[in-house]
Each structure stands twice: as C-alpha cells, then as structure tokens.
C-alpha positions in Angstrom: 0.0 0.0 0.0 3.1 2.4 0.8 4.2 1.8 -2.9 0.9 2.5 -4.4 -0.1 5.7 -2.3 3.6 6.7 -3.2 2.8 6.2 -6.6 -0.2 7.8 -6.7 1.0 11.1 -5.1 4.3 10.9 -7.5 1.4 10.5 -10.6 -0.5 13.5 -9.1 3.1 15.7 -9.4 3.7 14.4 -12.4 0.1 15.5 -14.1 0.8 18.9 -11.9 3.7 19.4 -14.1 2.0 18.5 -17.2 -1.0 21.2 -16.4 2.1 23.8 -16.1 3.3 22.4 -19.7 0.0 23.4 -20.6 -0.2 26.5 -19.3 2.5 27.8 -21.1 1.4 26.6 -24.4 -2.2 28.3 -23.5 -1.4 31.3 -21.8 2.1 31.9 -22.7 2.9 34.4 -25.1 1.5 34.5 -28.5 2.5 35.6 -32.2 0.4 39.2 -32.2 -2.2 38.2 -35.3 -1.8 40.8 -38.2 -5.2 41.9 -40.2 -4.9 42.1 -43.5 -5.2 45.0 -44.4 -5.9 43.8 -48.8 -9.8 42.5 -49.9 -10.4 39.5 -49.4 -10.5 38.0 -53.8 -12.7 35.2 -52.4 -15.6 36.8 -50.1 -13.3 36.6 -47.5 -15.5 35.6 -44.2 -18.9 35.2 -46.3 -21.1 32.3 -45.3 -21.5 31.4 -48.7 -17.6 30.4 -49.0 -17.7 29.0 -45.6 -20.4 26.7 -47.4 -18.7 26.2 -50.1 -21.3 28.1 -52.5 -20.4 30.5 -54.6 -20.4 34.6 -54.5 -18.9 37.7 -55.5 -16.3 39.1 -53.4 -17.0 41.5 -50.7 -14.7 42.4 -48.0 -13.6 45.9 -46.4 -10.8 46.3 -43.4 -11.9 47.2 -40.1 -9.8 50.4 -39.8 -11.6 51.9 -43.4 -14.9 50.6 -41.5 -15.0 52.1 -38.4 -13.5 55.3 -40.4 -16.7 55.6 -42.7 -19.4 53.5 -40.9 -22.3 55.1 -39.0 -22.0 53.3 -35.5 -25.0 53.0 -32.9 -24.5 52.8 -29.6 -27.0 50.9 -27.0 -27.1 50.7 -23.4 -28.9 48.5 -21.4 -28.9 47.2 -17.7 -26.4 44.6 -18.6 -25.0 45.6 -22.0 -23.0 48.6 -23.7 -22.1 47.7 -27.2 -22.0 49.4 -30.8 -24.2 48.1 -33.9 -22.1 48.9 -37.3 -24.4 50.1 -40.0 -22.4 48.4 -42.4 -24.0 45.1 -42.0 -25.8 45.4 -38.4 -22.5 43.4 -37.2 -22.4 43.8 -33.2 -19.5 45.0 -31.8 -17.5 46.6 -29.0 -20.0 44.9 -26.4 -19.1 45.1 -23.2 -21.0 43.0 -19.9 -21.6 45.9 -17.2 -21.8 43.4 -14.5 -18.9 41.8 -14.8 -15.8 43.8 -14.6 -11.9 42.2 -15.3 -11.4 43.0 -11.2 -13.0 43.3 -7.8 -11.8 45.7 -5.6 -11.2 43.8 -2.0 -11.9 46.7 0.9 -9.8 44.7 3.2 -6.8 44.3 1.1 -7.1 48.2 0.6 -7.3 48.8 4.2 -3.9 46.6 5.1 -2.3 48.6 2.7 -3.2 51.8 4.4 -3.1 51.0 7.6 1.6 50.2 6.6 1.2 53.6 4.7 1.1 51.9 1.0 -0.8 52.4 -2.0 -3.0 49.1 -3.2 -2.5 48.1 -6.3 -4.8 49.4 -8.6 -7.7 47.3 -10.1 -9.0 46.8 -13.6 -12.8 48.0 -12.7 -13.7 48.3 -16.2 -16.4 45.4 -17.8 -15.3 42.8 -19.9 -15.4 43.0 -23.2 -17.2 40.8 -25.6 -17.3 41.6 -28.9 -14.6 43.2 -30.0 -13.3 45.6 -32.7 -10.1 45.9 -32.1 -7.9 44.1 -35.1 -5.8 42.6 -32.4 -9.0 40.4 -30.5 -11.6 40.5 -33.0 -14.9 39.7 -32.2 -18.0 40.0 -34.0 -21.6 39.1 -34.5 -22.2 39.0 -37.8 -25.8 38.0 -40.1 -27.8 38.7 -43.1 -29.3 37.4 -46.0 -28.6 35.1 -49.2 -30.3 35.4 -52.3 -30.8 32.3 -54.4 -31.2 31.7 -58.3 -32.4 34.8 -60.1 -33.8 36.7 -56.8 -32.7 40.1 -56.3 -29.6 40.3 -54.4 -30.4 40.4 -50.6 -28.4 42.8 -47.8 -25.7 40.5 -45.8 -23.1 41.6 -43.4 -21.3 44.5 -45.7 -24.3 45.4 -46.8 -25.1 49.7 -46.0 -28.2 50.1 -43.3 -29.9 53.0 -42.4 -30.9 53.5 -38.5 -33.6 55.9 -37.0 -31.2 57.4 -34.8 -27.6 56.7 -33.5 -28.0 56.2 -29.5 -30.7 54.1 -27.9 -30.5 53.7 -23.8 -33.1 51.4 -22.3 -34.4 53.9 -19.8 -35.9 53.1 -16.2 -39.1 51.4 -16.1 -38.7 50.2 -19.7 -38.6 46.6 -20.3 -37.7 46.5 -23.8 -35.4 48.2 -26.1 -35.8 47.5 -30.4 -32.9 48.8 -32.4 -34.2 48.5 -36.1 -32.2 49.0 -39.5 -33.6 49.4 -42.8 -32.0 48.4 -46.1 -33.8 48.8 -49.5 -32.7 48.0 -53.0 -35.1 50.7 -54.5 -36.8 48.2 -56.4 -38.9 47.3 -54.0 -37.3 44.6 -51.8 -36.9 46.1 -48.6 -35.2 44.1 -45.1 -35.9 45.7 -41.6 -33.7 44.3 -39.2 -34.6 44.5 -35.5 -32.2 43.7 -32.3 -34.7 43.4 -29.4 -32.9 43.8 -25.9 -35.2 42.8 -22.9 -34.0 43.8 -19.1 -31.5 41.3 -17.6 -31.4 39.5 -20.3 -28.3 38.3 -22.2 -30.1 37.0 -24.8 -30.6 39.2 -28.3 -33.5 38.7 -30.7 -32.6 39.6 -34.2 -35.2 39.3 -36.6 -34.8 40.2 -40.3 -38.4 41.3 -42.4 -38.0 41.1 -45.7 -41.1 43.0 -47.4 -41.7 42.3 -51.2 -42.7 45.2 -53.1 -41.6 43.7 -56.5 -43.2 42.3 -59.2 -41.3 39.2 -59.0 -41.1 36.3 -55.9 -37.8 36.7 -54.0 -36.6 33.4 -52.6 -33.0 33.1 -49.9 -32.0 32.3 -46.5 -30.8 33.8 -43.4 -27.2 33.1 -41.5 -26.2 33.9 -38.3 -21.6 33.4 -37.8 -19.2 34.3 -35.2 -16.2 36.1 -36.3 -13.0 36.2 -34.0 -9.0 36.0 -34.1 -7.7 33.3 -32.2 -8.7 33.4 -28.6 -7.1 32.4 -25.0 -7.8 33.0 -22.0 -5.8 34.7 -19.5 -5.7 33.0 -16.3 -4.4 33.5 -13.3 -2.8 30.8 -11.7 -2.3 26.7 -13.0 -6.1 27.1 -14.2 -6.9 25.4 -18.2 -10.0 26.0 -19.6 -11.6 25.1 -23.1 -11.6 28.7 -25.2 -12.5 27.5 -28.8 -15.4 26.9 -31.4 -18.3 24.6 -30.3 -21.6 23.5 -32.1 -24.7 21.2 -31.0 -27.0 19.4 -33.8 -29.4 16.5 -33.3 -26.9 14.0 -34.2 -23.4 14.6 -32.9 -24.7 16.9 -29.7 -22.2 18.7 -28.3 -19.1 19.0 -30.1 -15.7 20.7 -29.6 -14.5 22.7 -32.7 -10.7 23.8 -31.6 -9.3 26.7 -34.0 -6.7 24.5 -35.0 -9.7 22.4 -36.5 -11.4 25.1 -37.9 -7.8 25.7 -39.8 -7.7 21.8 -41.1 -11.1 21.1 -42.0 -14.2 23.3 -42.6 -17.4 22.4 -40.8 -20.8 21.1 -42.7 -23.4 19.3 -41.2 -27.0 19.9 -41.2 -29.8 19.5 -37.8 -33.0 20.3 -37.0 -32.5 22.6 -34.5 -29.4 23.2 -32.6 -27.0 26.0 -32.3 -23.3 27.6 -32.6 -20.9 29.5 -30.4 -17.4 30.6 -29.6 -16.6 29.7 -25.7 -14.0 31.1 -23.1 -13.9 30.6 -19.2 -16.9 32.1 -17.9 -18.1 33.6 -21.4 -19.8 32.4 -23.9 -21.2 34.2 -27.7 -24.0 31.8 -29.7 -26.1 31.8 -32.3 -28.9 30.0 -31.7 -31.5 29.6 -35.4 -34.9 28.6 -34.5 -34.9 24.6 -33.1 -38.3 23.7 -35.7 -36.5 24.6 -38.8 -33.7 22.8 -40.9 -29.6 24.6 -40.0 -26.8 24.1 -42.1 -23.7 24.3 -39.5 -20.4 25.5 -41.3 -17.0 27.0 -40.0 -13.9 28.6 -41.9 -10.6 30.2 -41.7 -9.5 33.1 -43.2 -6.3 33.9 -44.5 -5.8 37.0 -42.4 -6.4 35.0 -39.1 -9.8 35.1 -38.7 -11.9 32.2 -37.6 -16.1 31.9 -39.0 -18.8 29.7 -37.3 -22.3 29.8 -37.7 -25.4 28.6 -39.2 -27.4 29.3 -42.4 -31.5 28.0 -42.9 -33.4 26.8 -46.0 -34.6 29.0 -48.6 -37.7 31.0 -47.6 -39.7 32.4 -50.6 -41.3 35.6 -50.4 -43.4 36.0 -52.9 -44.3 39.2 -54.6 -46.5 41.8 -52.4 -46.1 40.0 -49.5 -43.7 39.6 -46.5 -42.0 37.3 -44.5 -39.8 37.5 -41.2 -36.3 35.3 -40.7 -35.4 35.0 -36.6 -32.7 34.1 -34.8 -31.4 34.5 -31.1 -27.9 35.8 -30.2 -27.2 34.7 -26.5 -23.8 36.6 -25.5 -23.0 36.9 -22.1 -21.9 35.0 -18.4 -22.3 31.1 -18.6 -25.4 30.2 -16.1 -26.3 27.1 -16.7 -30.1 27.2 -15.6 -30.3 30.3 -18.4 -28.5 28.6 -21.1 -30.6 25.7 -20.4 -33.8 27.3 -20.7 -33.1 29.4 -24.1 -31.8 25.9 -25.8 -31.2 22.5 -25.3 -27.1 21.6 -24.3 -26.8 25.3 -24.6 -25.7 24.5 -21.2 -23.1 22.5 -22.1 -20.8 25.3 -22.7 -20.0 25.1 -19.5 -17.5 22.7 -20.2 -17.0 19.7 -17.2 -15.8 17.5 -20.4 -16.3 13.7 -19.6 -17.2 14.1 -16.0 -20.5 16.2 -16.9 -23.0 13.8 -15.7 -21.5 13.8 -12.5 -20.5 17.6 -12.4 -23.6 18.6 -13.2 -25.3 16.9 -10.1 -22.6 18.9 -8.0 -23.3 22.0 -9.4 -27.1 21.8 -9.0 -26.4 20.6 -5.3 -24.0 23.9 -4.7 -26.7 25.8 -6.4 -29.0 24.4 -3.8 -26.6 25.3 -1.0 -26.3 28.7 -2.7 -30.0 29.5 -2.7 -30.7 28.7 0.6 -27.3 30.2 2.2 -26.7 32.7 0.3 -22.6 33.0 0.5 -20.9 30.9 -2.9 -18.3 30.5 0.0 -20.8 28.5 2.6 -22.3 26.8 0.3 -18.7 24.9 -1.0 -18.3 23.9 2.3 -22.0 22.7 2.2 -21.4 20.1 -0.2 -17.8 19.1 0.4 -19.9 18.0 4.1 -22.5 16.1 1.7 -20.1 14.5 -0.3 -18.3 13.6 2.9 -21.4 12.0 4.2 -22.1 10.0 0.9 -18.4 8.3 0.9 -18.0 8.0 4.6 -18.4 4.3 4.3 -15.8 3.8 1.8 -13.7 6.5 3.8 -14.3 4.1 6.8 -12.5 1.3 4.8 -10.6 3.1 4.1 -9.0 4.9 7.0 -9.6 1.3 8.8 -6.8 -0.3 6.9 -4.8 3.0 7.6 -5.2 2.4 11.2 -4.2 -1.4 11.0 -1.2 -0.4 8.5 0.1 1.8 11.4 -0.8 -0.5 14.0 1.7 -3.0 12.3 4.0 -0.3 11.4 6.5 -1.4 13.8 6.9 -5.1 13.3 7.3 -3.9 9.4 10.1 -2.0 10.2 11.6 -4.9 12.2 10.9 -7.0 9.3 12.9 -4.9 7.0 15.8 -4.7 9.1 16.2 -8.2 9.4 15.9 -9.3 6.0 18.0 -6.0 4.7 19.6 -8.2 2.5 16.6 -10.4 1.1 14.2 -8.4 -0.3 12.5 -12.0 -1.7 12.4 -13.1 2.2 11.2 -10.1 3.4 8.4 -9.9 0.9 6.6 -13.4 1.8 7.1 -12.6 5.6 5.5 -9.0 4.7 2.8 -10.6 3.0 2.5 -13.6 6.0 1.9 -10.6 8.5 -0.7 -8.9 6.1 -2.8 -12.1 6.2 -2.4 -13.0 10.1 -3.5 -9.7 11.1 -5.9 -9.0 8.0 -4.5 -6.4 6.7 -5.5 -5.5 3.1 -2.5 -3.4 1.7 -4.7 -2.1 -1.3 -7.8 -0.9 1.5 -6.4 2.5 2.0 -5.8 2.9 -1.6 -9.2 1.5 -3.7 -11.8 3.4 -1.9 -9.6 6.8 -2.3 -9.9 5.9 -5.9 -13.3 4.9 -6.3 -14.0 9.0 -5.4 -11.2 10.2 -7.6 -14.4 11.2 -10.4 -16.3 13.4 -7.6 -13.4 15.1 -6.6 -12.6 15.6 -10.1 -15.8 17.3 -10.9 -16.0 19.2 -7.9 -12.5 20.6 -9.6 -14.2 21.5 -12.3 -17.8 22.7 -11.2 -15.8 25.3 -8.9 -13.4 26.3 -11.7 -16.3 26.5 -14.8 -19.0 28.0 -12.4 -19.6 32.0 -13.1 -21.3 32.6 -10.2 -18.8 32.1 -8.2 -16.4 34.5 -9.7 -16.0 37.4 -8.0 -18.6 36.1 -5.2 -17.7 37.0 -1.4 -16.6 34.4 1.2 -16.3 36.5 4.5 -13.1 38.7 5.7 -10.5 39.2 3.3 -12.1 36.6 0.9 -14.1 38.6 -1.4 -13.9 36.4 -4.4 -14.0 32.6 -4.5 -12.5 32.9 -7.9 -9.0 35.1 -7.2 -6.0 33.7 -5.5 -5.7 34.3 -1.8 -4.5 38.2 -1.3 -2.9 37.2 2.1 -2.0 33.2 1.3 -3.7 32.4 4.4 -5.7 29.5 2.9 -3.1 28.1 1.2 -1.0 28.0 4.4 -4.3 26.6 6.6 -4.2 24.1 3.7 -0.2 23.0 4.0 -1.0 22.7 8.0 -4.2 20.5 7.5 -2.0 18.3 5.2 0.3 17.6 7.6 -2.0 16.8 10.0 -3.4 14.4 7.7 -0.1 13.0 7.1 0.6 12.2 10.4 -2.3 10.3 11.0 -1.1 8.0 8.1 1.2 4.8 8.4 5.0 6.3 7.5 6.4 4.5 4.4 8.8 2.0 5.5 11.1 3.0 2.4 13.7 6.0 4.0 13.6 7.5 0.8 10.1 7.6 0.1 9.1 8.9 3.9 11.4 12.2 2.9 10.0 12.3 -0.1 6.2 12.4 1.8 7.4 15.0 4.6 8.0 17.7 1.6 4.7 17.4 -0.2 2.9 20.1 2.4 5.5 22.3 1.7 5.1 21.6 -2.4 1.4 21.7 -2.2 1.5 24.9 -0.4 3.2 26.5 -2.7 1.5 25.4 -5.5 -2.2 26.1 -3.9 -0.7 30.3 -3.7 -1.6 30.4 -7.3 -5.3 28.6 -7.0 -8.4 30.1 -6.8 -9.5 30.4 -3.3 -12.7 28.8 -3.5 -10.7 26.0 -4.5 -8.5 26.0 -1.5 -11.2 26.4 0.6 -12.9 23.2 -0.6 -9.8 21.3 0.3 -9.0 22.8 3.8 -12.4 21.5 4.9 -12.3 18.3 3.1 -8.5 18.0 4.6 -10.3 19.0 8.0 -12.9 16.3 7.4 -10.8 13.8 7.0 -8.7 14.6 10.1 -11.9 14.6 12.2 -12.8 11.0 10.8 -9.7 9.1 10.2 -9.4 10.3 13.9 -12.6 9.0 15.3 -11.9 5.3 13.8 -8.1 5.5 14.6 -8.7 6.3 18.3 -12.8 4.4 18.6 -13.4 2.1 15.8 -10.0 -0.1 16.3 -10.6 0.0 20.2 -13.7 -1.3 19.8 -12.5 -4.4 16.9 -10.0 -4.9 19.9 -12.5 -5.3 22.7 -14.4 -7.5 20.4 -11.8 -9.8 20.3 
C-alpha cells in the first residue's frame, strides 16, 4: 500500500507538471495576429464560401470601416455595445456586471493601515465583442439570395438606422434597435435587435417585405467572427476557449481553432445552435430549433476564424412579406439560463467527460447557494454532503490505515532483518498482512473509487460563473481570485500535515522524505489557486482529520474489545 499511495502522489506531481506544460502553451505568449489590411478576392468571411457556394467578393478592413461607418450605440442594464451600420455586425459589447477586477476593501485597508498604495484594479467590464484588429470579435448576419432573386443585404451590406443612441431607460422593459436596407426596387429588409431587461439574450429578426413584381426566394445566416482566442488566467487554471456547435446528431461537439484551420465544418440539424466559448463567457447563435440549420465553419487567411449557421430558402413571394429570426445569447455562462433558451446550450460550461457527475454537484452547490446565500458556505456545504455520501468507503478506508500503522512497527523490524533479502522479506511481509488481516490495497481502492467526484468538484468550482467574484467572508471577497494574504493556502499545507501524520509512514527511508516535503510543495503550488478552490480542500482536509481520527482512536478499540 506504501508503494501505491507513493505512486499515486508521484502521478498527481507528475500531471501537476503537465498542467504547467499546458499552461505555457495556453497562456504563454503568443505571435500578435496581423489583419490584412488587402480585400479579401474570395468573399473573404462570407457564409456562402464557408459553405462552399459560390459569391462575389465583398470584403472591407476594419480600420476603413470604423472610419466611414455610422456606429450606434445601445445601453442596457447589462450591455453597452455598438451596432455597425455596415451590415448590423455587433461590436464593442461590453458586460456591465462583470468587470476584469474586484476591488477587496480589506486588502485596501492593510495597505493603508503600513502607509502603501494598493495596487490598482482593472474595474472596467469585460469585453465581448470586439473591434479591435488585435482580438476580433464579432456578430455578424444577413441574408442570401438564391437563383435569379434580387440580391439580398448580408453583413457588408449599408443600413440605415432611425437614430444613433438608444439607452433602455428606467421602467422600460424592452429596447428594439431596427435598421432598414432597401434596393429601390422594392425589396426592402428591416432588421430588429430586441434587448429585454437582464437578459443576455438578443433577438434579431430580419423582415423582408416584397414590393416587387417578382417572388424573392434566400436564406438567413447567423456566424461568429474572431481571431484566435485564449484565455488569460491567473494561476495553474486550463480552460476550453475555442469553437463549439450542437446538432441532433453529434450533440455537443468541440470545434478547436486548429480544427477550424484543417477542416471546414458542414453538417446539417434540426435545430441546434453555434458558439465561440472562453472561461466564464460564452457568444452563440442560436436559429430557430423547428426549422432545418446548415452548421459550417472557416478560416481566413488573415487569421480570422467563422462559425455559424445558415437555414433553407424562404420564398417571399411578390406583395407579401415574411420574417427570418434568430437568437444571439452573448453573455456569463449560467447554466439554468442557457438551459432554458436551448437544449445543451448548457453544455458550454465545459465539465468534459465528468458532466453527468459535475452537473449533479453543481445543482447541489446551487441548492446550498440559494438557501445560504454565500458561494463561500455553500462549497463547504457540499464538500460535508459529499463527505457524508463516501463515509463508508472512507471508513474502509481509514480502517486499513489504522491497522497499516498498527503494524508499522513489526514492518520495520521485518525490514531490518531481511535488509539483504528483499525476496524473504516480501513473503514474511505478506504472511503478516494475512495474520492480522490487513489489506495493503484498503487505503488505496476506496480513495480511488472518489477520484471522479473530486474531479468534478475541480471543475464545477473552476467553470462556475457565479462564483467569480462572489464574497466568502473577511478578506475573501472572491471565491475565484488567488488568496490576497496566502492564508488559505497555508491553513491548507497545516491541514496536510496533520493528515499525514495520521497516516502509516512508508517503510522506504527515501520515500518517507519524499512524503514529509509534499505540504510544503502543495503549499506553494495552492498560492496560485483560486481560493474557493482552497477552501474546498481545507475542509475536506479537516474532514478527513476529524474522521480518520474518530476510527483510529474508537473504531480499532472497539474491533480490539471484540476480540
């Protein structure tokens, strides 16, 4: 058993390092992406290319754009963000409620009270949507004529807009931003952005109105356009930041940008939806779920990246109208809204393979949460439940422990008798193990039977919004940011060596060294976690002590009695 938990903690260094490894290649520095600034000879980021149909070039560089556009600008309670006339793209969007930093009052008060200035805080909201060359991101759509029909206004075609402001004012639920296009031969679109109070989600519908002699027949697409994206953590933290789509078939699938780069996209589904995701974030186009989608992706030359949807051909006939809809959700991941606006939209809260299980711990700390109030109480809420649910495997568990350090001594003796005969003292090892049944591999199976939960607890703390930013009490004033003080992850290194010294000491000199650094390793490597994270392993750490206690000191005395 000493070999195997050895092993075990040597495995957990070694996949440590590896998420380091990782780290650098994610967050590391990058090659600055150049925009082109030449037209595109090939549409460039048109859906029609990304579907492999064919178009006449458009294509115009974001510095001559925001130069000679007409931008809008909108406010609401939870957005600020520009609408380009050229096209209706959205752009520059910005999430009021959820600026890059929190400032901590406590952290600012220590400073003051030693006569220092605090370091200053990013308070300014993240941005989406992007138009800055350098992180490119926008929210593009528009329509596709087909056969003979009059050509149709996509996302370089020139809008007109009633005004250039629009603020969703107090006691107003709802805010509609529409744009006009006409070809002055009587096709006319109106596209509408409808805002609604605390909502993240964006309707966009596009009316096209017939005027014409003749039946107009196209489709509608909805894309995604951004450079490549990562995110930059603080701290050994790797999260998914890439190109995702759901259809009926394949569900919810991962679309990396290297992938986009090999191979484009195209698959058709009833229903379903597309997005680009980051850590916490998340931007998707979502067509309506009762109509045919064609899913596509591309990249662009200048190193851009496309994803997005397009629908069947509508036909309007002449002197009459019809109206093309789509939803933009583009905002903070919350899984109970993204599950509600579509199905797996939820999903982009990315627990990977461990989402059935994740998913049940996040609806428990959601639980906690509602009824508590404090993101901080309600982790240590469900590390107690999920204590409760494995204490009989912990039992087991710590039971062997117990009987491994009750035979601790004769081991020892063992070994320094057969120093020489490591054959010999293998089978008398072995003999002892059976006289006093003592399972070597007790301590270690049950520990690994919970290695999934702990796992997803990992990741439902790491992927859940809510808890970013969210107060603890004290100095902790958000779950997600490293420890301003490092008193967690010192509490954390002291509960670890409690822990440790309730275990049986491995027999092997070399290893037993090796064990007596790890609270001093872990330490430092839990300075750079988030704190909710350390939190949820001081108590589980201070669970453990409590009941590998109890059964060391009761549960043994009273097998002993017994016999």
């Amino acid at each position: 058993m000493d070999n195997i938990r050895f092993l075990l903690v040597m495995a957990m260094l070694m996949i440590s390092y590896m998420l380091w490894e990782s780290w650098q290649i994610d967050y590391g520095p990058k090659p600055q992406v150049i925009i082109s600034d030449k037209p595109s000879v090939t549409g460039g980021d048109s859906p029609v290319n990304a579907a492999g149909l064919a178009q006449e070039a458009k294509a115009v560089t974001a510095a001559v754009a925001q130069v000679n556009n007409k931008i809008i600008t909108i406010k609401t309670d939870v957005f600020a963000l520009e609408i380009d006339t050229q096209g209706g793209s959205l752009r520059n969007l910005d999430l009021l409620q959820y600026p890059h930093e929190k400032e901590n009052s406590v952290v600012k008060k220590a400073y003051e009270l030693i006569g220092l200035q605090a370091p200053e805080k990013d308070l300014s909201p993240i941005r989406l949507f992007d138009s800055n060359p350098e992180s490119l991101f926008l929210a593009q759509t528009g329509l596709l004529a087909s056969g003979n029909s009059a050509a149709a206004p996509d996302h370089h075609a020139e809008f007109v807009a009633q005004q250039s402001n629009y603020v969703l004012q107090d006691g107003q639920d709802q805010l509609n931003v529409p744009l006009v296009w006409t070809n002055g031969q009587g096709l006319q679109v109106t596209k509408t952005f409808t805002f609604k109070r605390g909502s993240y989600a964006v309707a966009v519908d596009q009316k096209v109105i017939n005027k014409s002699a003749a039946a107009w027949s196209g489709k509608q697409y909805d894309q995604l356009l951004r450079v490549q994206h990562s995110d930059t953590n603080k701290g050994f933290i790797r999260t998914y930041s890439g190109g995702v789509v759901y259809t009926e078939k394949d569900k919810y699938k991962k679309i990396k940008f290297d992938d986009i780069a090999d191979e484009n996209l195209n698959v058709s589904s009833q229903g379903g939806w597309s997005a680009f995701i980051q850590h916490y974030f998340a931007a998707a186009w979502i067509p309506p779920a009762d109509q045919e989608n064609h899913y596509y992706t591309k990249a662009l030359n200048d190193g851009r990246y496309v994803i997005g949807s397009y629908s069947a051909d509508v036909a309007v006939d002449a002197n009459s109208e019809a109206v093309l809809s789509a939803q933009l959700y583009v905002g903070p991941k919350i899984q109970p809204v993204l599950e509600a606006l579509s199905p797996g939209l939820e999903l982009t809260v990315d627990y990977s393979w461990l989402t059935p299980i994740a998913k049940g711990i996040y609806w428990l700390l959601n639980q906690y949460n509602g009824f508590i109030n404090n993101w901080g109480l309600a982790i240590l809420g469900v590390t107690l439940t999920i204590k409760l649910l494995f204490f009989k495997l912990s039992k087991a568990s710590y039971q062997s422990m117990a009987k491994m350090r009750k035979i601790q001594p004769r081991l020892k003796e063992l070994q320094e008798r057969y120093a020489d005969d490591r054959q010999k003292f293998n089978i008398e090892m072995m003999a002892m193990y059976k006289r006093e049944k003592v399972n070597p591999l007790g301590g270690c199976l049950p520990m690994i039977v919970q290695i999934p939960v702990f796992i997803s607890l990992y990741w439902v703390l790491i992927e859940t919004v809510e808890l970013r930013q969210a107060d603890f009490a004290l100095w902790i004033q958000d779950l997600s940011a490293q420890d301003p003080f490092y008193l967690l992850p010192v509490l954390y290194g002291i509960t670890m060596k409690i822990q440790q010294s309730l275990n049986p000491a491995p027999i092997d000199p070399m290893q037993a060294q090796v064990m007596k650094m790890f609270p001093i390793v872990f330490t430092v490597f839990f300075l750079f976690f988030p704190s909710g994270l350390v939190l949820y392993w001081i108590c589980n750490n201070s669970l453990s002590i409590i009941q590998q206690w109890y059964i060391t000191k009761h549960v043994l005395e009273e097998d002993s009695h017994a016999h």
